[in-house]
C-alpha positions as CSV (number, residue, x, y, z in Angstrom):
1,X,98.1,121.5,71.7
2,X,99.7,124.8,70.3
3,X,98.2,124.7,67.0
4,X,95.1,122.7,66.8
5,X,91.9,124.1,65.9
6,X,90.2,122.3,68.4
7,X,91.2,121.3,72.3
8,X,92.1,118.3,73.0
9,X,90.0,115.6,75.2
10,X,91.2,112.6,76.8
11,X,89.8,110.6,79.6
12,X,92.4,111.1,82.0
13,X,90.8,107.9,84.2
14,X,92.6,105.8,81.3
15,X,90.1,102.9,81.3
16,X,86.2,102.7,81.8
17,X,84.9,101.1,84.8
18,X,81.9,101.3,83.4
19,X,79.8,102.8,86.1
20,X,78.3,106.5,85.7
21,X,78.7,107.7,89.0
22,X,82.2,106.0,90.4
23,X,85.0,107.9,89.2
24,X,88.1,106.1,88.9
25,X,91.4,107.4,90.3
26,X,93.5,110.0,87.6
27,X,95.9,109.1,86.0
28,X,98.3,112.0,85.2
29,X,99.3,111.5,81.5
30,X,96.6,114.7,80.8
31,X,98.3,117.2,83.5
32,X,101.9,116.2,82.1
33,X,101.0,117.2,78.3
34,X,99.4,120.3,80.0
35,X,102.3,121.4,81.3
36,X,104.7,120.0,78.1
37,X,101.9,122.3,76.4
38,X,103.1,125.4,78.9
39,X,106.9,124.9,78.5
40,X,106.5,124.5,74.4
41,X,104.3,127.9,74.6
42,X,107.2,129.3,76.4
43,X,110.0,128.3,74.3
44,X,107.8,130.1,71.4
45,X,107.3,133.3,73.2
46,X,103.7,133.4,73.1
47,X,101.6,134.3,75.8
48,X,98.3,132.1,75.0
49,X,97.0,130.2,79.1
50,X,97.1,126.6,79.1
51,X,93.9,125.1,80.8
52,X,92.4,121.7,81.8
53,X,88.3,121.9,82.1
54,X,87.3,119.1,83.8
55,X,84.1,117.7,82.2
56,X,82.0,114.9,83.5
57,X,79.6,112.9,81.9
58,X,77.0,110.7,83.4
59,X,73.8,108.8,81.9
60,X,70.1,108.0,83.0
61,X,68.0,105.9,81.7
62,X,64.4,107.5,80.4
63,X,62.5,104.4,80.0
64,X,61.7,101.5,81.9
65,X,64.3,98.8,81.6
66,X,62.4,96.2,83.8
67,X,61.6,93.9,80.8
68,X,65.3,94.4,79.0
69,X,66.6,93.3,82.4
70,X,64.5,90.3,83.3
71,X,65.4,88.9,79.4
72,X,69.1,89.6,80.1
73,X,68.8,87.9,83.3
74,X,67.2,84.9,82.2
75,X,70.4,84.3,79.6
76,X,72.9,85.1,82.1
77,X,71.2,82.4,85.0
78,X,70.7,80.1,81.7
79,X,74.6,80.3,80.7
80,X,75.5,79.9,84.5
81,X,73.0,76.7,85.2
82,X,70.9,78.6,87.3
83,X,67.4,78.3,87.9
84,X,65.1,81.0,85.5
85,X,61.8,82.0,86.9
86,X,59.1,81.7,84.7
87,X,57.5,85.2,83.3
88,X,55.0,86.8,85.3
89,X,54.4,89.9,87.0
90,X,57.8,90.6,89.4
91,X,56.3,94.5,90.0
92,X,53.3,92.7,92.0
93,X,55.4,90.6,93.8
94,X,57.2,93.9,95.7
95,X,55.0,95.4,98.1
96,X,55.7,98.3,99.6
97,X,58.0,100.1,97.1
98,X,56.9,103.2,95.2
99,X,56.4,102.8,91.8
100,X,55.8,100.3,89.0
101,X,59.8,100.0,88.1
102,X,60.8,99.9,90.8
103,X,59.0,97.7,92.3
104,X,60.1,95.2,89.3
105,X,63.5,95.6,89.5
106,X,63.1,95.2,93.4
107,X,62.0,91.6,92.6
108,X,65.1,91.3,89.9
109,X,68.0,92.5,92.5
110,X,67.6,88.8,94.2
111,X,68.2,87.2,90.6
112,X,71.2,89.8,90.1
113,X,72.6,89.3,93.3
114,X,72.5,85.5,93.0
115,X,74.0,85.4,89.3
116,X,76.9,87.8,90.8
117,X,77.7,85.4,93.7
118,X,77.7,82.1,91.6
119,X,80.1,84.1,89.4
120,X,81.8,84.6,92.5
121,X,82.6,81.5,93.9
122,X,82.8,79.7,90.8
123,X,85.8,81.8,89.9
124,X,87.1,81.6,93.6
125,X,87.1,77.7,93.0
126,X,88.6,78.1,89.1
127,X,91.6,80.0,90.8
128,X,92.4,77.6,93.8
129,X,92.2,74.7,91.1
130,X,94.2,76.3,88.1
131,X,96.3,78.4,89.9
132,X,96.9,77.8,93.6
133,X,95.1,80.9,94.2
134,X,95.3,81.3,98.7
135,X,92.0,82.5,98.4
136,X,90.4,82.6,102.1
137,X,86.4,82.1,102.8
138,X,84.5,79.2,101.1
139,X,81.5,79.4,103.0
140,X,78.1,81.5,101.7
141,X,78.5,84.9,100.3
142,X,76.7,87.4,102.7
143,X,76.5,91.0,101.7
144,X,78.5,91.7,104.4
145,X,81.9,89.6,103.0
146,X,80.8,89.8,99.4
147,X,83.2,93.2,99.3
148,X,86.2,91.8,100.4
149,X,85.6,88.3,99.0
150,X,85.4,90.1,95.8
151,X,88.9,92.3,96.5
152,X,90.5,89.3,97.0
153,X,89.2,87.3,94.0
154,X,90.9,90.5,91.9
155,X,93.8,90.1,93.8
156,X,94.5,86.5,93.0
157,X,93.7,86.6,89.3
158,X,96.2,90.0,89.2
159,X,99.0,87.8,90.4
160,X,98.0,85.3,87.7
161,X,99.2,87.8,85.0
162,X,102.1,89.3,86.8
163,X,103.5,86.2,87.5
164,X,103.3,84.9,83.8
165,X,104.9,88.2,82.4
166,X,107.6,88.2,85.6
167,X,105.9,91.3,87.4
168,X,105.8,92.2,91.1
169,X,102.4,93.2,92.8
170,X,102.9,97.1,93.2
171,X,99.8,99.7,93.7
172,X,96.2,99.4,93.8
173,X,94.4,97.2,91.6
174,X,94.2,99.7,88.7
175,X,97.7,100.5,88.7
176,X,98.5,97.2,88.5
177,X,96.0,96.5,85.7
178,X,97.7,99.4,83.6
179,X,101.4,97.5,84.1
180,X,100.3,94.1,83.1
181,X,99.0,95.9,79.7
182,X,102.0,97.6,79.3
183,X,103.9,94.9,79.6
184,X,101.9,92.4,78.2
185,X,101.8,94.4,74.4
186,X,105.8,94.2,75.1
187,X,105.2,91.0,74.6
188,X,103.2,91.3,71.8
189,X,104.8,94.5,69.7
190,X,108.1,93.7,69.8
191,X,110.7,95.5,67.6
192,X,112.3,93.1,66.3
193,X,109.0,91.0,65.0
194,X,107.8,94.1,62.9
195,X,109.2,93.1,60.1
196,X,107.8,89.5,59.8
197,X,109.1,89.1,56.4
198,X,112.8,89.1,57.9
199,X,112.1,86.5,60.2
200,X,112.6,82.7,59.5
201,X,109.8,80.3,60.2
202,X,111.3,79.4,63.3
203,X,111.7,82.7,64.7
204,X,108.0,83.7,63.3
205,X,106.5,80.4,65.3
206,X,108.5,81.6,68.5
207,X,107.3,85.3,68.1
208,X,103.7,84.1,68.1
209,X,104.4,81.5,70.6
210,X,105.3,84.1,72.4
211,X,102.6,86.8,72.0
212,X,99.9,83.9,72.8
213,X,101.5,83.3,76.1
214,X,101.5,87.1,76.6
215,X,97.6,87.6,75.2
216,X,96.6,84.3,77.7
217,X,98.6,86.4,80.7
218,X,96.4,89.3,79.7
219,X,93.1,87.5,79.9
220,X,93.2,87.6,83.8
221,X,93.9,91.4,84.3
222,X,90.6,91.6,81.6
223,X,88.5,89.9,83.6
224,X,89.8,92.1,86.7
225,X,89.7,95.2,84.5
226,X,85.8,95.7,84.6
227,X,85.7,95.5,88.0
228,X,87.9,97.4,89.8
229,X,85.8,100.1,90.5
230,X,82.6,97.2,91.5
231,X,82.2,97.5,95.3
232,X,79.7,94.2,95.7
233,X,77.5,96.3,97.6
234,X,76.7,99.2,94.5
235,X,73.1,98.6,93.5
236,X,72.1,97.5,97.3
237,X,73.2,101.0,98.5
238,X,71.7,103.0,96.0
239,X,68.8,101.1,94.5
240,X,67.5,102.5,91.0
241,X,67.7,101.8,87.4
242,X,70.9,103.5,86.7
243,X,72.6,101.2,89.0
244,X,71.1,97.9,88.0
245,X,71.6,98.3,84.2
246,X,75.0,99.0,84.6
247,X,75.9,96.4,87.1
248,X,74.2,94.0,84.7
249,X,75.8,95.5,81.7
250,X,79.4,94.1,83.9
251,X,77.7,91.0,84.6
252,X,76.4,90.1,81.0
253,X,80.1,91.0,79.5
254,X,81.7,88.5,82.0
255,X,80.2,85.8,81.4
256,X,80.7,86.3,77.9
257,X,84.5,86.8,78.4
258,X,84.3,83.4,80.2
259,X,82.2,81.3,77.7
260,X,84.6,82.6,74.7
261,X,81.6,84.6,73.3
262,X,84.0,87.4,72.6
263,X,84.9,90.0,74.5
264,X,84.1,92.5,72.4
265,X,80.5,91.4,72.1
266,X,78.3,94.7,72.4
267,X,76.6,95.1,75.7
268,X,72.7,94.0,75.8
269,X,70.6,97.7,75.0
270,X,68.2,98.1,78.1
271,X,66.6,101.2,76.7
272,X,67.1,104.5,76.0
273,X,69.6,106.5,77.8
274,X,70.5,110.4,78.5
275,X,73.9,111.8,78.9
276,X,74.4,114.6,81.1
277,X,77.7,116.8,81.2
278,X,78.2,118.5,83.5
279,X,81.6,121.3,83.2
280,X,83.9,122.2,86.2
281,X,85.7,124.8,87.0
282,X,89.0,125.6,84.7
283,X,92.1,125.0,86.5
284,X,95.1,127.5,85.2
285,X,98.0,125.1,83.7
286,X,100.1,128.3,83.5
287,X,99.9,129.8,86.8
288,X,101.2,126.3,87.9
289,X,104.0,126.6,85.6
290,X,106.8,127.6,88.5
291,X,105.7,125.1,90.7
292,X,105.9,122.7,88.0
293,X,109.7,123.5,86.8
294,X,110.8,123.1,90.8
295,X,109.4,120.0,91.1
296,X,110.5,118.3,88.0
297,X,113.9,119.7,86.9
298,X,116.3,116.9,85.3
299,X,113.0,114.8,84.5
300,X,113.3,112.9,81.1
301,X,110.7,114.3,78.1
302,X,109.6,112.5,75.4
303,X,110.7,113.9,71.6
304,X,107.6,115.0,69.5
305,X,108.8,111.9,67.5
306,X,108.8,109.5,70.3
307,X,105.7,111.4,71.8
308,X,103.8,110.7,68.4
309,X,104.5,107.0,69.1
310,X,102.9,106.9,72.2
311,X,99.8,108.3,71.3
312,X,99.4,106.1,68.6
313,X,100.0,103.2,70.9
């Protein structure tokens, strides 16, 4: 931050929720190494203002993604043993909306809406039978309780994490997300196991052991992960390209999570996309700096050593 030739850009959401136009609540690792930043300019005697320019970034698609859509569709209802239409024309089938895209992907949101409630209560059912999950409402998904239904869901597979790494339930969903990682690589990136040469075979087969538990505890708080910021209600308020693809985008790399297709498996291409940034206002780290000092004095800092570590991690 003192030296470098270029700023430095973080995402200071710290995880994608994969939605263009839901911003995720801050986290504030980025304002604390601002202000580390202001104290270490200090300490030099040099004058130089610290500032955070908040940038955002959102993408639009330029093509039609109608087709793309209805093939991904068909795979995802396919993989879930539901129903696929056959191929025809879905725009003609949509009277009364403007447009030729729109009027297909008005004929797709039934399709979409039905693969995401399947998904729904198939995972609702998966958690009272694996887990015990207290999960309330059986009855037909309405998009009136698929919100809350959906909360819920999240809720129940959260506790199946925290309560394999011995967790409590504290914060909102992404909070608790972010502790379950943290404690999960704990599991995994011990100390002790990084020298696996030292370790006899027994103590080797228990390390893995116990990473596998750890990396099976983390599978839950993945599935939850990409949908923390999914309201049930997204594309229904807001109907439009944007909205679909990336709702489907969510969609295709759950069920791909759940069939063991990898979760890494790249996300379907619907069609070309545009990225617009858009630049805020600076805000003045420096000014801030008083403030900052009253409000934090006595407050543990990480060495540049130990601070190295973490941003590796």
């Amino acid at each position: 931050m003192l030296d470098g030739e270029y700023p430095l850009a973080a995402a200071p959401e710290g995880a994608t929720n994969g939605l263009s136009d839901v911003l995720s609540p801050l986290e504030p690792g980025v304002a604390q190494i601002a202000f580390w930043a202001v104290e270490d300019l200090a300490q030099a005697g040099r004058t130089e203002a610290v500032e955070l320019v908040p940038l955002g970034i959102r993408y639009h698609y330029v093509e039609p993604i109608g087709p793309a859509a209805d093939r991904v569709l068909s795979g995802l209802e396919r993989a879930c043993g539901l129903p696929v239409p056959p191929p025809g024309p879905a725009a003609a089938s949509a009277p009364g909306v403007a447009g030729a895209e729109e009027a297909q992907l008005a004929a797709l949101y039934p399709r979409l809406a039905a693969v995401a409630d399947w998904l729904l209560q198939r995972l609702e059912r998966f958690y009272r039978q694996a887990h015990r999950a207290l999960l309330e409402g059986e009855g037909p998904i309405t998009p009136e309780n698929r919100g809350e239904r959906l909360r819920h869901l999240l809720e129940a597979a959260l506790a199946v994490s925290e309560t394999q790494l011995g967790l409590i339930a504290k914060g909102s969903l992404n909070d608790r997300c972010r502790r379950i990682e943290q404690a999960g690589w704990d599991c995994i990136y011990r100390p002790e196991t990084r020298d696996r040469q030292a370790l006899s075979a027994v103590e080797l087969g228990l390390a893995d052991r116990l990473a596998t538990d750890a990396e099976r505890a983390l599978w839950h708080m993945r599935l939850v992960e990409s949908f923390v910021a999914v309201s049930g209600t997204h594309v229904r308020e807001k109907p439009c390209a944007d909205r679909f693809g990336e709702t489907l985008q969510i969609l295709f790399s759950l069920v791909h999570r759940l069939t063991g297709d990898g979760a890494m498996l790249k996300v379907p291409r619907l069609g070309l996309r545009r990225a617009q940034i858009s630049v805020g206002e600076p805000i003045d780290v420096s000014a801030r700096r008083d403030a900052y000092r009253a409000g934090r004095q006595g407050l543990w800092r990480p060495s540049p050593r130990i601070f190295r570590l973490l941003c590796r991690a």
